[in-house]
N, C-alpha and C positions, 0 to 999 in steps of 0.2 A: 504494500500500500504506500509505503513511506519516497520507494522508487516514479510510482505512478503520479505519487502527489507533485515531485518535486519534477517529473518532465509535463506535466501539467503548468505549473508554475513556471516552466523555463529559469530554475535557479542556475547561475552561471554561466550557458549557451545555447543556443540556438539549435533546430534541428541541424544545421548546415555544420556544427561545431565550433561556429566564430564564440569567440569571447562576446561579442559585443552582445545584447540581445534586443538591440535594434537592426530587423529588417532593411535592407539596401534597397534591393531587387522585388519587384511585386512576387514573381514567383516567391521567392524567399520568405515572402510574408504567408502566402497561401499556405506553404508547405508548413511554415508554424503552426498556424492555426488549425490546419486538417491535425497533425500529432499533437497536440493542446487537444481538441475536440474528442480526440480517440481514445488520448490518457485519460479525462475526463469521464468518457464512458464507460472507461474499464473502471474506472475506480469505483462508479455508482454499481458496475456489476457485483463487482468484487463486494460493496458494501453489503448490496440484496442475499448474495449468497451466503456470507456472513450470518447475516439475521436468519437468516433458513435454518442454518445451520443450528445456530440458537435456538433457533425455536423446538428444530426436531428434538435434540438435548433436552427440552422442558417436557416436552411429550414424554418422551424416557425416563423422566423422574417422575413422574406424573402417571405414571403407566397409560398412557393415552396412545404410546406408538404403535404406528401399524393401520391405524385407524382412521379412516377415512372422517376429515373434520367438517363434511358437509352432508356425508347421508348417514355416517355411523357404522358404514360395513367394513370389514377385515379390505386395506390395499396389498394387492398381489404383493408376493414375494418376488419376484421378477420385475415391477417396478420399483420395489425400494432397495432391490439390488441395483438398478440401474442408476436410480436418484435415491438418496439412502433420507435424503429431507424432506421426503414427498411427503406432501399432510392431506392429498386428497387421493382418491381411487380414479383411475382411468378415466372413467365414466362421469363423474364429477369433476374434473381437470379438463375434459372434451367440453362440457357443457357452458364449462366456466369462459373460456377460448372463442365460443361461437357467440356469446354473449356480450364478448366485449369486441 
């Protein structure tokens, strides 16, 4: 995270390498901001995933894992082997996806 944040921020350089982290060249600027905008989104992935993660951990102290947090049924063993944070079942996850 600490990596993402700080090529996010452009601490010290440029994507090009300059010291400076002022832009010359218009490209130069675009290419900034496309890896600025990228780090950015890895970071908020990287955060969501985080909280999943967290959250699946409370299920497991809670004994709630496993269990599907929208209709109450057992989640396949083969999706939580795939996504081990999954807090919804297939079918509840499809629903949820067509809906937004």
């Amino acid at each position: 995270m600490r990596r993402l944040e700080d090529e996010a921020c452009r601490k010290g350089s440029d994507a090009a390498g300059d010291l400076s982290t002022i832009p010359i060249h218009p490209a130069d600027m675009a290419t900034d901001t496309q890896q600025q905008d990228m780090s950015l989104t890895f970071m908020e992935n990287e955060n969501v995933q985080l909280q999943e993660i967290d959250d699946a951990l409370e299920r497991i102290r809670e004994e709630r894992f496993g269990r599907c947090e929208e209709c109450g049924g057992d989640i396949a063993l083969a999706r939580l082997r795939a996504i081990p944070y999954a807090s919804l079942c297939v079918d509840c996850r499809r629903r949820e996806e067509e809906a937004a």
